[in-house]
DSSP file (Angstrom, degrees, kcal/mol; ACC not computed):
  #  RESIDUE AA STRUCTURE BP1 BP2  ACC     N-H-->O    O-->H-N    N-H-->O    O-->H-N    TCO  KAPPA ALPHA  PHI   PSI    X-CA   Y-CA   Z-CA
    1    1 A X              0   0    0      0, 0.0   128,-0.0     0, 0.0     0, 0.0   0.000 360.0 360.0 360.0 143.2    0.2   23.0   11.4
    2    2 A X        -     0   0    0      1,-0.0     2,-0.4    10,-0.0    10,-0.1  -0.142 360.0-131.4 -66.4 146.9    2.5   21.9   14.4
    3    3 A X        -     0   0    0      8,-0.4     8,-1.5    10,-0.0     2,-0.1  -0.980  25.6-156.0-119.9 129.1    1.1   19.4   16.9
    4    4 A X  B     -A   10   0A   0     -2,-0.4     2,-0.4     6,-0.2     6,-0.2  -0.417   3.3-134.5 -86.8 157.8    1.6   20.3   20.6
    5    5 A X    >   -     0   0    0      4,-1.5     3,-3.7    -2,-0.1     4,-0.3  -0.858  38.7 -90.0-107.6 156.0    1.7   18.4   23.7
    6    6 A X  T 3  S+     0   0    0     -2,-0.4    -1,-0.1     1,-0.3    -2,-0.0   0.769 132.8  45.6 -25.8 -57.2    0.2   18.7   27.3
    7    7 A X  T 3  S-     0   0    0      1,-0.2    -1,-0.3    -3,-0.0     3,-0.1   0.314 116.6-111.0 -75.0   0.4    3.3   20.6   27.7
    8    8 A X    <   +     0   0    0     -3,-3.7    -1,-0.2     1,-0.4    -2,-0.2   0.218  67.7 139.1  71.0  -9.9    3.6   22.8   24.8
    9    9 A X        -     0   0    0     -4,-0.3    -4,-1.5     1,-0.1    -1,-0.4  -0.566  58.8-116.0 -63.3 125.2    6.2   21.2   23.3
   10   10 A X  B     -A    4   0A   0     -6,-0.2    -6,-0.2    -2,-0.1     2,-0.2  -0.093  37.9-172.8 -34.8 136.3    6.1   20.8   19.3
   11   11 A X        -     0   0    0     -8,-1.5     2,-0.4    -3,-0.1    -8,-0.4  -0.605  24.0-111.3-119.4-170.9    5.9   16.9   18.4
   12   12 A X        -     0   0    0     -2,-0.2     3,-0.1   -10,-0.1    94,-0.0  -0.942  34.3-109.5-136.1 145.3    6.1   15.3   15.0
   13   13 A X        -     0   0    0     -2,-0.4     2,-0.1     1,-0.1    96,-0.1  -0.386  40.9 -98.7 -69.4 153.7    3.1   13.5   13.4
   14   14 A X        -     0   0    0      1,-0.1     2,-0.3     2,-0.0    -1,-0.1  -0.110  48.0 -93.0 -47.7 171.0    3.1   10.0   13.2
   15   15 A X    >   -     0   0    0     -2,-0.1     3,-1.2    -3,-0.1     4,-0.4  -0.824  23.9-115.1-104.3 155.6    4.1    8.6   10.1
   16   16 A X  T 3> S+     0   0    0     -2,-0.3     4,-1.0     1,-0.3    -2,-0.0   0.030  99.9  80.3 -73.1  24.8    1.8    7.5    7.2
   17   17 A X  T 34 S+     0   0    0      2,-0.2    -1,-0.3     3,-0.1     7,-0.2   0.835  94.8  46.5-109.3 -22.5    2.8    3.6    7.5
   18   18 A X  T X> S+     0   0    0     -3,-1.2     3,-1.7     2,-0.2     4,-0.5   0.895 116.9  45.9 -34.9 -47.7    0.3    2.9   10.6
   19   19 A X  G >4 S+     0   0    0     -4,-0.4     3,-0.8     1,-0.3     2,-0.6   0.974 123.8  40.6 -77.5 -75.0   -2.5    5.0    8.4
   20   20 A X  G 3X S+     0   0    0     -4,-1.0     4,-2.2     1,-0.2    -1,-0.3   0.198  88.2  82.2  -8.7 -21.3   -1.2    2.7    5.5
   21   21 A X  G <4 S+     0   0    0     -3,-1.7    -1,-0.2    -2,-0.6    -2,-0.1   0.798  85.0  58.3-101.6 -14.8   -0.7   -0.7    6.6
   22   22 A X  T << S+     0   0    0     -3,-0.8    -1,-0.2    -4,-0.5    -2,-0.1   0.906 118.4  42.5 -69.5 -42.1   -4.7   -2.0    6.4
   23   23 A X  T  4 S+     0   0    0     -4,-0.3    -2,-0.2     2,-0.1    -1,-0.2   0.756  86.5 104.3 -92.6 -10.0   -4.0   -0.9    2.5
   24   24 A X  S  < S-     0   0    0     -4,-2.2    30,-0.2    -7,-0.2    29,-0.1  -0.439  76.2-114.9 -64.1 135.1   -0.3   -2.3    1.6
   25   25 A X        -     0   0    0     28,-1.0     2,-0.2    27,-0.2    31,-0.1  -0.385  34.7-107.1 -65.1 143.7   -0.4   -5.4   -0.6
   26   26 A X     >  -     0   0    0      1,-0.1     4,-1.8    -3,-0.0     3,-0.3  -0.301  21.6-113.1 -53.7 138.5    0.8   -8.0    1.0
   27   27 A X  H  > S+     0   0    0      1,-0.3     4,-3.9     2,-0.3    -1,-0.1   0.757 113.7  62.0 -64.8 -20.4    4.5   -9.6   -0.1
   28   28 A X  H >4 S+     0   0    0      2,-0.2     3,-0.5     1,-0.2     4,-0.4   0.973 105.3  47.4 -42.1 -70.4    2.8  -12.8   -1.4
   29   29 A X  H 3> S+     0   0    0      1,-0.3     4,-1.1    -3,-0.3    -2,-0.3   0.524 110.7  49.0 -33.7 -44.0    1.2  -10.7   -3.6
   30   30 A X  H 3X S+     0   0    0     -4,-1.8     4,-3.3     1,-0.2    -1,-0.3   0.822 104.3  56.9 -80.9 -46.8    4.2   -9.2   -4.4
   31   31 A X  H << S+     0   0    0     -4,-3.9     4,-0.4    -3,-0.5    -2,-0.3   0.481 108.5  48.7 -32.9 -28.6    6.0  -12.4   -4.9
   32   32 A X  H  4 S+     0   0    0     -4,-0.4    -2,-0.2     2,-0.1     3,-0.2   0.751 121.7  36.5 -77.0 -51.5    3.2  -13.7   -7.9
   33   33 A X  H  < S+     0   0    0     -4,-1.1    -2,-0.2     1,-0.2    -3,-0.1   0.987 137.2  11.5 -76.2 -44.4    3.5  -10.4   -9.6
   34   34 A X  S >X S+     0   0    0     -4,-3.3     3,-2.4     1,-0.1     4,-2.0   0.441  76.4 128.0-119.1  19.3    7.2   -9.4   -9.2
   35   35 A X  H 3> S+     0   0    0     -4,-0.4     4,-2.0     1,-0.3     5,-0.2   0.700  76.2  52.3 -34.5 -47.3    9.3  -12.4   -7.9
   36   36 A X  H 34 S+     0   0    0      1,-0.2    -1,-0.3     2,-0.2     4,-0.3   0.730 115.6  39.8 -71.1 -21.5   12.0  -12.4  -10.4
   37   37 A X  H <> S+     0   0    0     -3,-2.4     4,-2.6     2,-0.2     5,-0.3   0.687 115.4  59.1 -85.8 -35.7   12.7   -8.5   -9.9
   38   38 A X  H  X S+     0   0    0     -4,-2.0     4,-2.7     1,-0.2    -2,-0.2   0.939 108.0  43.9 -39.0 -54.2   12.1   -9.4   -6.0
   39   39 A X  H  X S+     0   0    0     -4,-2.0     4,-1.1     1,-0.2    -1,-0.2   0.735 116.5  47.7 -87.3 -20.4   14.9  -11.9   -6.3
   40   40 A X  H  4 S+     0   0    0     -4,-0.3     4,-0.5    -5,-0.2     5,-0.3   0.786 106.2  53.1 -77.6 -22.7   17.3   -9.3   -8.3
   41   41 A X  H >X>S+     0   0    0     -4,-2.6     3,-4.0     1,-0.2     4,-2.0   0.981 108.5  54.8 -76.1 -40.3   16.9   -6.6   -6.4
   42   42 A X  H 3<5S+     0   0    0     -4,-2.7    -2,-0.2    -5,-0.3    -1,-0.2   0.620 112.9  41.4 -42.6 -33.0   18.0   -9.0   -3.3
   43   43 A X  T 3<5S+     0   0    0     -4,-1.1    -1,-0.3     2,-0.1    44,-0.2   0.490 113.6  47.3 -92.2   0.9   20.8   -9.9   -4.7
   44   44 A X  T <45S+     0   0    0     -3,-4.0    46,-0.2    -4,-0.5    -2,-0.2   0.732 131.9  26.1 -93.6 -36.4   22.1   -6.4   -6.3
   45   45 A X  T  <5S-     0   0    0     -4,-2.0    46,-0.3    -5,-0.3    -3,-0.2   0.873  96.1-124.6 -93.9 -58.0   21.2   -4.9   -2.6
   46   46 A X  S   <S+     0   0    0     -5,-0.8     2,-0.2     1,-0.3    -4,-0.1   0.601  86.0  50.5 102.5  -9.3   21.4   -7.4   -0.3
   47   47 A X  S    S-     0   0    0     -6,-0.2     2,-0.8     2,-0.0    -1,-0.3  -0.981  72.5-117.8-150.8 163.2   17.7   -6.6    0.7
   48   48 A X        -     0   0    0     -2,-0.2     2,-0.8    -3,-0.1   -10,-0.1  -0.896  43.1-106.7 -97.6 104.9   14.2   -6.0   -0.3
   49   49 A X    >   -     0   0    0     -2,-0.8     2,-2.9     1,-0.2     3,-1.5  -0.271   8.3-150.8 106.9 -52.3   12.7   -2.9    0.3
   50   50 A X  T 3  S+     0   0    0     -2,-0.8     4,-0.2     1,-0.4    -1,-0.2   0.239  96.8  73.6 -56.8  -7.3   10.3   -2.3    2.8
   51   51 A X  T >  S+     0   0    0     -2,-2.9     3,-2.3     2,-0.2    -1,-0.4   0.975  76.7  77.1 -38.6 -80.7    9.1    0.4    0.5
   52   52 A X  G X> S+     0   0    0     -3,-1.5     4,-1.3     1,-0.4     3,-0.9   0.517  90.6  51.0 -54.2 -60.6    7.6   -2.1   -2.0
   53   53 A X  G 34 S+     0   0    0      1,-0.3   -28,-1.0     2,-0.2    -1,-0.4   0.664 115.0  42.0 -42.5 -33.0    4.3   -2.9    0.0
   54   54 A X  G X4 S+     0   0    0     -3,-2.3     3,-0.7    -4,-0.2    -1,-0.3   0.820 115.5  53.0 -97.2 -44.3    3.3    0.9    0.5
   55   55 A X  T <4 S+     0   0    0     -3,-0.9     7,-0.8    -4,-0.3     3,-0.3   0.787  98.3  58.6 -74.5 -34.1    4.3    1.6   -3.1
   56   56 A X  T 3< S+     0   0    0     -4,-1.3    -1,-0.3     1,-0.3     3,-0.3  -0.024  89.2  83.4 -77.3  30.0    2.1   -1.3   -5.2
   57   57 A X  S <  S+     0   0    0     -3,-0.7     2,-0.3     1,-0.4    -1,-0.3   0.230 102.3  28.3 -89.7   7.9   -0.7    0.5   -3.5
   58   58 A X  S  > S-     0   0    0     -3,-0.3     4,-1.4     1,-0.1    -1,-0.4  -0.722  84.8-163.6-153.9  98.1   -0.3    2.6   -6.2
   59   59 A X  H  > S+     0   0    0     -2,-0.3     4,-1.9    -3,-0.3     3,-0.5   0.911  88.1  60.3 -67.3 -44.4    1.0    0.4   -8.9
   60   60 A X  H  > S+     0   0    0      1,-0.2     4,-2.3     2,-0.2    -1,-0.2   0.793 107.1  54.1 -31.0 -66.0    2.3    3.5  -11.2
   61   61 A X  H  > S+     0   0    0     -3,-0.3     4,-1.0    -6,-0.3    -1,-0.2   0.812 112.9  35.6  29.0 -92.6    4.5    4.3   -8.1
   62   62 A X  H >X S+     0   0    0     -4,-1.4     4,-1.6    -7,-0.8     3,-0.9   0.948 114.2  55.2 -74.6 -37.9    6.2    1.0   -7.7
   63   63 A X  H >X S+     0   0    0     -4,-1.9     3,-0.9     1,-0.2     4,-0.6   0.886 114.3  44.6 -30.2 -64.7    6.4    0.5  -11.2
   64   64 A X  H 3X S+     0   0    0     -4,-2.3     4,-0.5     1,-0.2    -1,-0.2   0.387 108.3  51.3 -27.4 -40.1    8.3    4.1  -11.3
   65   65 A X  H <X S+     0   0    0     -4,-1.0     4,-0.6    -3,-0.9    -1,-0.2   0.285 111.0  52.6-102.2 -16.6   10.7    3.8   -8.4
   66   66 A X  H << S+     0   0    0     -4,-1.6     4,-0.2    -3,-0.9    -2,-0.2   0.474 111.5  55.0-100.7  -5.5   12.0    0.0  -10.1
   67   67 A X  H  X S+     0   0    0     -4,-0.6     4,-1.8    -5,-0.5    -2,-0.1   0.930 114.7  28.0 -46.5 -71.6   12.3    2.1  -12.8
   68   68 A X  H  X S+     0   0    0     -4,-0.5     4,-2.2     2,-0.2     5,-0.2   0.935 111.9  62.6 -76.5 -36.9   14.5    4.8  -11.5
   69   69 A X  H >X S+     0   0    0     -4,-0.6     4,-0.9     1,-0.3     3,-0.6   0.911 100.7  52.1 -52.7 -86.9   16.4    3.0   -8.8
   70   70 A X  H >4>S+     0   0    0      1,-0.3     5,-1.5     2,-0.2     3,-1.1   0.709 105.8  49.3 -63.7 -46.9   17.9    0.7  -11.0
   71   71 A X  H ><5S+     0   0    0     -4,-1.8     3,-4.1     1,-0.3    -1,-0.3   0.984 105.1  65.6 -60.7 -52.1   19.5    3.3  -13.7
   72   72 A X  H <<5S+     0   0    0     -4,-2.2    -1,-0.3    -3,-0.6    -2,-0.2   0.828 103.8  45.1 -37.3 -41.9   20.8    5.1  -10.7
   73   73 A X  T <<5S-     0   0    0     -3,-1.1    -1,-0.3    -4,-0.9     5,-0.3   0.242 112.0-117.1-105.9  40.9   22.8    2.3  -10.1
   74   74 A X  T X>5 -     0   0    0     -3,-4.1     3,-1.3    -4,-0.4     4,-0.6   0.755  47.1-151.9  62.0  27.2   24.1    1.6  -13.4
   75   75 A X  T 34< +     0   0    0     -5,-1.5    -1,-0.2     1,-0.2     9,-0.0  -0.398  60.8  24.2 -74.6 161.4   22.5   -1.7  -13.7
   76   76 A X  T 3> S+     0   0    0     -3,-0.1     4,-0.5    -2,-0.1    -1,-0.2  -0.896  96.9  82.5-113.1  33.1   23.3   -4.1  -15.2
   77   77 A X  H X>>S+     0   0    0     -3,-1.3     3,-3.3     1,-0.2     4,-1.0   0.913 101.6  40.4 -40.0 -67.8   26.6   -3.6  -15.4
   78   78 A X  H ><5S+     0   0    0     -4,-0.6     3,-1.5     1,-0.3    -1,-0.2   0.882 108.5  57.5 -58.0 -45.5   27.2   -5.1  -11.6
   79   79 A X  H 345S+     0   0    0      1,-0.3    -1,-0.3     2,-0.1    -2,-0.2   0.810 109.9  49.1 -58.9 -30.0   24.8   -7.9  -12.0
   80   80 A X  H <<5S-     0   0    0     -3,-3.3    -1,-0.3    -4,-0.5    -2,-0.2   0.717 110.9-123.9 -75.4 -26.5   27.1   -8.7  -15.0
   81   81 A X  T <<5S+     0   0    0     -3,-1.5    -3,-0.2    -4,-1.0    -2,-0.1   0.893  76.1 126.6  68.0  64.5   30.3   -8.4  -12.8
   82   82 A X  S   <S-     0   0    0     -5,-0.7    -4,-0.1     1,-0.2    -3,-0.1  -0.481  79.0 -67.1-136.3  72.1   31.6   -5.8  -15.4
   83   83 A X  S    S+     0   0    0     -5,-0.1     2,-0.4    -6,-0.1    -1,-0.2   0.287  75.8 119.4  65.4 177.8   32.2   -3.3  -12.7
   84   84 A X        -     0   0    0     -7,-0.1     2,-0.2    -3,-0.1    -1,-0.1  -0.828  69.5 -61.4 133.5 169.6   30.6   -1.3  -10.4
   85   85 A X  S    S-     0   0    0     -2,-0.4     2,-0.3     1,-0.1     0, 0.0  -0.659  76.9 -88.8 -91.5 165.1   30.9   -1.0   -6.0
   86   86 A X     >  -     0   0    0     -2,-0.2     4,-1.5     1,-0.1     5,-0.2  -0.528  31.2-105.2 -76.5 142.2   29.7   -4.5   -4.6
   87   87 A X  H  > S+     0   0    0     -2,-0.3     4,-1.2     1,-0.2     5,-0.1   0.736 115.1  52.4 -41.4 -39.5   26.3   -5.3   -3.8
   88   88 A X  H >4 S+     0   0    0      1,-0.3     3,-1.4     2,-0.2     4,-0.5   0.950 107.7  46.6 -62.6 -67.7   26.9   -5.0   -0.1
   89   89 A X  H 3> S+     0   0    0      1,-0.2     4,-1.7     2,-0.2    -1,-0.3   0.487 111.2  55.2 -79.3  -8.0   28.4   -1.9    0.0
   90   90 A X  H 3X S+     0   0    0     -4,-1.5     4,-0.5   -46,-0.2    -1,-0.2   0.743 110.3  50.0 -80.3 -21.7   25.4   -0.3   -2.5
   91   91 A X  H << S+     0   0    0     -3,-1.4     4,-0.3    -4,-1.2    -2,-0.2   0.690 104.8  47.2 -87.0 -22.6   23.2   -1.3   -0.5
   92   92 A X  H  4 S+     0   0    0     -4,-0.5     4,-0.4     2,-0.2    -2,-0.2   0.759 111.7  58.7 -78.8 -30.6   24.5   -0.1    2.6
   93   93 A X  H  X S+     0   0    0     -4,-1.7     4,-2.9     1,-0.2    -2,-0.2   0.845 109.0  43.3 -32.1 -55.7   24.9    3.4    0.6
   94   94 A X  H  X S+     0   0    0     -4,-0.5     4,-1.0     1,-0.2    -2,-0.2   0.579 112.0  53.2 -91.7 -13.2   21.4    3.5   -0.2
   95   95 A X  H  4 S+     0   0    0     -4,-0.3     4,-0.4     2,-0.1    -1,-0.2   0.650 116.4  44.1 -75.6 -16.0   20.3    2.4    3.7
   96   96 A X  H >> S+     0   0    0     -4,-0.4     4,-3.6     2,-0.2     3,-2.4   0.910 112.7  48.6 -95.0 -51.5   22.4    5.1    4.8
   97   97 A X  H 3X S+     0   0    0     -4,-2.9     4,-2.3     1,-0.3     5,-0.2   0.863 108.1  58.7 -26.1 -62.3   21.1    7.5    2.2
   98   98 A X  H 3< S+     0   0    0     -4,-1.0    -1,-0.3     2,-0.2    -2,-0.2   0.409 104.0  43.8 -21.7 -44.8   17.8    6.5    3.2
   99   99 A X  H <> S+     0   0    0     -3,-2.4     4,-2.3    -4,-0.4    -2,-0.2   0.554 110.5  61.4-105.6 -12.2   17.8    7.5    6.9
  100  100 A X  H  X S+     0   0    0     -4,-3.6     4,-2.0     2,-0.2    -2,-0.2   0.960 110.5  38.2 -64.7 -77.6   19.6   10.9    5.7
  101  101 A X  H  X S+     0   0    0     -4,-2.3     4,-3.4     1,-0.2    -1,-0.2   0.868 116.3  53.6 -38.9 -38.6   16.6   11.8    3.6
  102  102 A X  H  >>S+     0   0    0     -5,-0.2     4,-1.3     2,-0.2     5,-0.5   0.967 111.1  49.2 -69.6 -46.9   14.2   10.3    6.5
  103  103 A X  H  X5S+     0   0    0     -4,-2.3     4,-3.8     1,-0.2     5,-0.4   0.944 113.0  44.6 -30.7 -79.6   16.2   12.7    8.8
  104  104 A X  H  X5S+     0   0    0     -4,-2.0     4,-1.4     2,-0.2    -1,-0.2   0.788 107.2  56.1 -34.2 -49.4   15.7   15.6    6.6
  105  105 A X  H >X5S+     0   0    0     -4,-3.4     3,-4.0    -5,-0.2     4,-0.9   0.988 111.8  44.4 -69.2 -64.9   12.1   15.0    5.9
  106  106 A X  H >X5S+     0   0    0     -4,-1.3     3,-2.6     1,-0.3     4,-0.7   0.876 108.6  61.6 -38.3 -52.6   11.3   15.1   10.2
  107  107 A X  H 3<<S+     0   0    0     -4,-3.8    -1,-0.3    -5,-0.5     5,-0.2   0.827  94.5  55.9 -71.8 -17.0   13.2   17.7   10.5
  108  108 A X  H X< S+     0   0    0     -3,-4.0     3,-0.6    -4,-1.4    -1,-0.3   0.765  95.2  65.5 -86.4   1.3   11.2   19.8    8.3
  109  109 A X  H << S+     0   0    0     -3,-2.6     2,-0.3    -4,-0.9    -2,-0.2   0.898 118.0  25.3 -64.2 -39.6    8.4   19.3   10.2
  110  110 A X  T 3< S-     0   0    0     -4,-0.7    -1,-0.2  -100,-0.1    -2,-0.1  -0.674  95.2-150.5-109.2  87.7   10.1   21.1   13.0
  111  111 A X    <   -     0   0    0     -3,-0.6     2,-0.9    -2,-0.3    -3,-0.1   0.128  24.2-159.6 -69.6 165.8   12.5   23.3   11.4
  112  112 A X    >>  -     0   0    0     -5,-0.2     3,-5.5     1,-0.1     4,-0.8  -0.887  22.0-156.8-115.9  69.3   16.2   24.8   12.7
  113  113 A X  T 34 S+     0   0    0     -2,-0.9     3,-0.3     1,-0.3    -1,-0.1   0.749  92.8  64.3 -41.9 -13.4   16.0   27.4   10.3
  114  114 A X  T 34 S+     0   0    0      1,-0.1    -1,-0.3    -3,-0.0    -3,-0.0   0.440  98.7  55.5 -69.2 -16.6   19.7   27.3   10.8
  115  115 A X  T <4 S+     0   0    0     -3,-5.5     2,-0.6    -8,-0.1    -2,-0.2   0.567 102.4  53.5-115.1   4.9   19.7   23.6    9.3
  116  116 A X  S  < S-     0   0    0     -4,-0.8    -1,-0.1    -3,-0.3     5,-0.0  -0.979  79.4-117.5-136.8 149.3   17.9   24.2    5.6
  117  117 A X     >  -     0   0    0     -2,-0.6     4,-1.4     1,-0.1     3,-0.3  -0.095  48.2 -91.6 -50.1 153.5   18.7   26.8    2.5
  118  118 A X  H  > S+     0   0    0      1,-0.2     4,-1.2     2,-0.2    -1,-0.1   0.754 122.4  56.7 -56.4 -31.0   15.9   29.3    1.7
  119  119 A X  H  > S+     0   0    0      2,-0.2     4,-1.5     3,-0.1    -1,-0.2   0.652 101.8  56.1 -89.5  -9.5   14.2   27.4   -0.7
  120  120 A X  H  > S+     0   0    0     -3,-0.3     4,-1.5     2,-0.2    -2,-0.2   0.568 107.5  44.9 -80.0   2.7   13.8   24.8    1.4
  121  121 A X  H  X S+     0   0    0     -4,-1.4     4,-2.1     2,-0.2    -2,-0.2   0.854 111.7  55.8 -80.6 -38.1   12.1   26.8    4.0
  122  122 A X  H >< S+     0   0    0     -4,-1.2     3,-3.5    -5,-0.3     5,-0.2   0.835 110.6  48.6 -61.8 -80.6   10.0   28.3    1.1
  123  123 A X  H 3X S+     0   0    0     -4,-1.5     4,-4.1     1,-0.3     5,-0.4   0.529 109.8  49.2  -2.0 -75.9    9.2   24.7    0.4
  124  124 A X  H 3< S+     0   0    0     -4,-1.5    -1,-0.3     2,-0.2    -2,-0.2   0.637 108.7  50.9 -20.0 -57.1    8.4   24.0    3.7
  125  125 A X  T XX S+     0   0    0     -3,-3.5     3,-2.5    -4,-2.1     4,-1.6   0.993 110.7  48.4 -78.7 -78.7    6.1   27.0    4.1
  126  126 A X  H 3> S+     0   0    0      1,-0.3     4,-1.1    -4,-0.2    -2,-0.2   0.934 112.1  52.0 -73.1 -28.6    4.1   26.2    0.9
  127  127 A X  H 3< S+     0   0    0     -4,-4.1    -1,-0.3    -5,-0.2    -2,-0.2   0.865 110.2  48.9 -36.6 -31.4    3.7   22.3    2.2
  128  128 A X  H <4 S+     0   0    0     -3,-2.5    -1,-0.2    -5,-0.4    -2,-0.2   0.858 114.3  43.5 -87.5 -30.5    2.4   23.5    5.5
  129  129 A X  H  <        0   0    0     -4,-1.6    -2,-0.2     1,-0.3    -1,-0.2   0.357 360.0 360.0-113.5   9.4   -0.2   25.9    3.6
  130  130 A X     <        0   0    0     -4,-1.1    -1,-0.3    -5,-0.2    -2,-0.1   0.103 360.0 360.0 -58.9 360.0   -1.3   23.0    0.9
């Protein structure tokens, strides 16, 4: 259901990393258990992350997402320097990528039915009624 304001206006929920942030493991943490994947991703990417704390709260999760991420980008051919885009620019791919999909998701919270296909409005509709 939409959330209003004094004015009537539709708003957008917060997001779940306030509701979240008393349970995300700490990076310490994260450093004993995965440091050496820590330090690969940093250098394939050019960053860690900010994901990874929110995700080991469900270890299956992060486990799952260092899974997939990396075959998407054809590691470990690049890590090898036997082709591939440069770390910089893969990473900057995947920031940009990244705020598209964050786009997309707010905006289905208050859709432009002009701006999604019919099956993502169906989506949409059974999300709201979950």
């Amino acid at each position: 259901m939409l959330q209003h304001d004094a004015a009537g206006e539709s708003v957008v929920p917060a997001p779940l990393t306030p509701l979240l942030g008393d349970s995300k493991v700490g990076w310490d943490v994260l450093h004993d258990r995965y440091g050496v994947l820590l330090r690969l991703v940093d250098t394939v990417l050019g960053v860690v992350p900010n994901c990874d704390p929110y995700l080991e709260i469900w270890p299956p999760a992060f486990r799952t997402y260092n899974i997939m991420v990396p075959n998407f980008l054809n590691l470990p051919v690049p890590v090898f320097g036997l082709g591939g885009p440069p770390a910089d620019v893969v990473g900057l791919a995947m920031y940009v990528a990244s705020r598209a999909a964050a786009d997309k998701v707010a905006g289905a919270l208050l859709p432009d039915r002009s701006s999604f296909t019919r099956g993502e409005l169906a989506a949409i509709a059974v999300a709201r009624s979950v």
